[in-house]
Every structure is written in C-alpha cells, then in structure tokens.
C-alpha positions as CSV (number, residue, x, y, z in Angstrom):
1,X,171.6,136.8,-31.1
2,X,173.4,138.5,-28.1
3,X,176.7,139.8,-28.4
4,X,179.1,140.7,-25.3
5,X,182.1,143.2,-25.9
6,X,184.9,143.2,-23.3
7,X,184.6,146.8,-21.7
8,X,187.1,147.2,-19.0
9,X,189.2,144.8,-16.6
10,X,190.6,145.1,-13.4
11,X,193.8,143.1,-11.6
12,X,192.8,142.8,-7.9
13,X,195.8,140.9,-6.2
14,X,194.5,139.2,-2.6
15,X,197.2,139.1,-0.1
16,X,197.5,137.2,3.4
17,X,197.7,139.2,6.5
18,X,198.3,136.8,9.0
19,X,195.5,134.8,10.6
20,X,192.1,135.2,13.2
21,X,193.4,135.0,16.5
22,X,190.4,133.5,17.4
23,X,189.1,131.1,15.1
24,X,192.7,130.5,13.2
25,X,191.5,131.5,9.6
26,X,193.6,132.9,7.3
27,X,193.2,136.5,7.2
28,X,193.2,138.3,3.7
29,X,193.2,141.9,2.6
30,X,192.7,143.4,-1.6
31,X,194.8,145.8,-3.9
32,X,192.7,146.5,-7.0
33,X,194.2,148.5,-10.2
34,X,191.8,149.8,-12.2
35,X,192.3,150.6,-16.3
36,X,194.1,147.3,-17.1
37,X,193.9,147.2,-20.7
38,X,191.7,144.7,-21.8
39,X,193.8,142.7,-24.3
40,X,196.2,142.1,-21.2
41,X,196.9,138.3,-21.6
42,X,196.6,136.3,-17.9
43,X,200.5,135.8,-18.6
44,X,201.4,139.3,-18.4
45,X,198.6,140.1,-15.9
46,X,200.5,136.9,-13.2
47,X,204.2,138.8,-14.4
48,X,203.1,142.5,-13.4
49,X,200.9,140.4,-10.5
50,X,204.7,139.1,-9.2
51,X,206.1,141.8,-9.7
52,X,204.0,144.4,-7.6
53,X,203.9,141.6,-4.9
54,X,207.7,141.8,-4.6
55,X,207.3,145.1,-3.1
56,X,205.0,144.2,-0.8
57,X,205.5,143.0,3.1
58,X,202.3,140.9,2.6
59,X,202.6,137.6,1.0
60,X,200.5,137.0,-2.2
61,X,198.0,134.3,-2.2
62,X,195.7,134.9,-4.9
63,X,195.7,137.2,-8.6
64,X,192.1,137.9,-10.4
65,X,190.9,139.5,-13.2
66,X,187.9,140.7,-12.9
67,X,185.9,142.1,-16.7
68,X,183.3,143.8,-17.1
69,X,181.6,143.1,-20.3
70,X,178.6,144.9,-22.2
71,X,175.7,142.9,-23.8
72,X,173.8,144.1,-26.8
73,X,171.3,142.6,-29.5
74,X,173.8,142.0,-32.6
C-alpha cells in the first residue's frame, strides 16, 4: 500500500492586469510564496491571500495552493 506525506506548499495568488487589446481576454499575471507551512488551513491561506492583495494595485481574481507531496511504499 502507497502512502503520500505532504512535503511542502505554496500560496500562488493570480491577479488581473487589465485585458488583450486585441482579442479582449482578461489578462492575468502570478505572485507565488514559497515555504507555506503545510498545516496552513485554506481559511488562513484566503485571510493572509486578502490581506497581501490589499496592498496590491492589481485586483485579485484567483488564490491556490499548490502541494507537493512524496509517495512511498508503507
């Protein structure tokens, strides 16, 4: 049986910077932070989300969490 142990996450926030002048899409554009500690619950992860995005001129349109996990014969 295979067992997967939570390594380390990251917080990416995605933020909109305007749209494509020529095709109209919305334009987006990443901030990652490495080293989030990996019993971070997706409650504190959205609060420290909002309140990095406060300082921002960008508007934020997305938050994810991205793990990285290792897999090993138990």
């Amino acid at each position: 049986m295979a067992v997967a142990n939570l390594t380390t996450s990251q917080l990416r926030l995605v933020f909109q910077d305007g749209n494509d002048p020529i095709t109209g899409k919305p334009v987006f554009k990443g901030k990652s932070f490495n080293n989030v500690k990996t019993i971070a619950t997706a409650d504190q992860l959205y609060a420290i989300a909002n309140a990095f995005s406060g300082l921002q001129a960008l508007v934020l349109y997305n938050v994810e969490r991205k793990d990285s996990l290792d897999i090993h014969q138990a």
